[in-house]
C-alpha positions in Angstrom: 0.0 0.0 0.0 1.3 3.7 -0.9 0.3 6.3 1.6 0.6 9.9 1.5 3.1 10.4 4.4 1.5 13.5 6.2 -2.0 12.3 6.0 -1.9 8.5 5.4 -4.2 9.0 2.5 -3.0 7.1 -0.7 -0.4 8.7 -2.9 -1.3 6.9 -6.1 -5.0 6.6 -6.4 -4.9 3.8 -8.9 -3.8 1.6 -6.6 -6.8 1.4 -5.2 -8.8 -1.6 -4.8 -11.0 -3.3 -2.6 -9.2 -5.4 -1.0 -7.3 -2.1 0.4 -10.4 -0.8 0.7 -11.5 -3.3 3.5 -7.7 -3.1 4.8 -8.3 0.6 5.6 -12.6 -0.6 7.1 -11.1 -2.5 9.7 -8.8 0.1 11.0 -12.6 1.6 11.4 -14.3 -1.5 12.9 -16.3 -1.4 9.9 -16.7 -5.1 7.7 -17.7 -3.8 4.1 -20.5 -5.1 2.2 -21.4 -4.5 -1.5 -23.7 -1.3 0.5 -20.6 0.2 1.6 -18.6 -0.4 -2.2 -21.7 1.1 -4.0 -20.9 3.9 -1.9 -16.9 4.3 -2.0 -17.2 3.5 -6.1 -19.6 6.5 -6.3 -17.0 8.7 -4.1 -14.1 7.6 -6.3 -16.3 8.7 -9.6 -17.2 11.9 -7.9 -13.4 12.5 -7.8 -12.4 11.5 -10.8 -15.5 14.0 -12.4 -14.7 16.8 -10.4 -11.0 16.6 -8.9 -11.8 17.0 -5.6 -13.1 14.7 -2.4 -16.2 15.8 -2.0 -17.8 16.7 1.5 -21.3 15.5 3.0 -23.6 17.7 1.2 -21.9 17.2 -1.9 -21.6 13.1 -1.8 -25.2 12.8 -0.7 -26.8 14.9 -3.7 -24.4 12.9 -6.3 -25.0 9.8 -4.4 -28.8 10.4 -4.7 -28.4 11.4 -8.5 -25.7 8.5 -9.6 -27.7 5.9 -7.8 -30.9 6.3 -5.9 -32.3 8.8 -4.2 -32.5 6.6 -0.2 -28.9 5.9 -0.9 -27.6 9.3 -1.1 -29.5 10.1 2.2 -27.3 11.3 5.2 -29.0 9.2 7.7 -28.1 6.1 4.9 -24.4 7.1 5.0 -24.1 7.3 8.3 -25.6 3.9 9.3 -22.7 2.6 6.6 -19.7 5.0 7.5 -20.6 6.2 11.5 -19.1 9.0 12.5 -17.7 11.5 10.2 -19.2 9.7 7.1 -16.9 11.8 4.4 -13.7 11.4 5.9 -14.7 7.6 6.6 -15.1 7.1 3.0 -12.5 9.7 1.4 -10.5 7.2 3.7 -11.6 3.7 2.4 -11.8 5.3 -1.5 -8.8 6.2 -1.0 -9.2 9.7 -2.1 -7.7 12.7 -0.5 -9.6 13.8 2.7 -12.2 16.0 1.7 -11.2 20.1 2.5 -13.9 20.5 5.4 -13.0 17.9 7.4 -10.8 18.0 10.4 
């Protein structure tokens, strides 16, 4: 795995791949299921679209528009990715944290 040094993020993001993708879930506690790739798929084609990770309000509207509209719901997210569901899944995309989060 390549990581971004300062913010353990990956430096190549076509390395990417599930299997890393449920490396970086457990450091979470989280066990991914084809719910939770939907999801981190959609975040990685967000990035690839725009250039950029995007934040909450953001992922949930292209999450709603790219697959269904009770997928991209916050309340969806966050029974998937608890917590801080962005960063959770910037993280297991692999894609740079998004600019909001702390």
């Amino acid at each position: 795995m390549v990581v971004a040094i300062e913010n353990n993020y990956l430096a190549n993001l076509s390395r990417w791949d599930e299997s890393l993708a449920c490396l970086r879930a457990e450091k979470w506690g989280i066990t991914l299921t084809e719910e939770h790739l939907e999801i981190l798929h959609t975040a990685r084609l967000f990035y690839n679209i725009y250039g950029f990770s995007p934040s909450m309000r953001p992922l949930t509207k292209f999450v709603s528009e790219s697959l269904q509209l009770e997928k991209g719901r916050s309340i969806y997210l966050l029974m998937l990715f608890p917590g801080a569901s962005a960063k959770l899944i910037a993280d297991m995309a692999g894609i740079p944290k998004p600019r909001n989060c702390l």
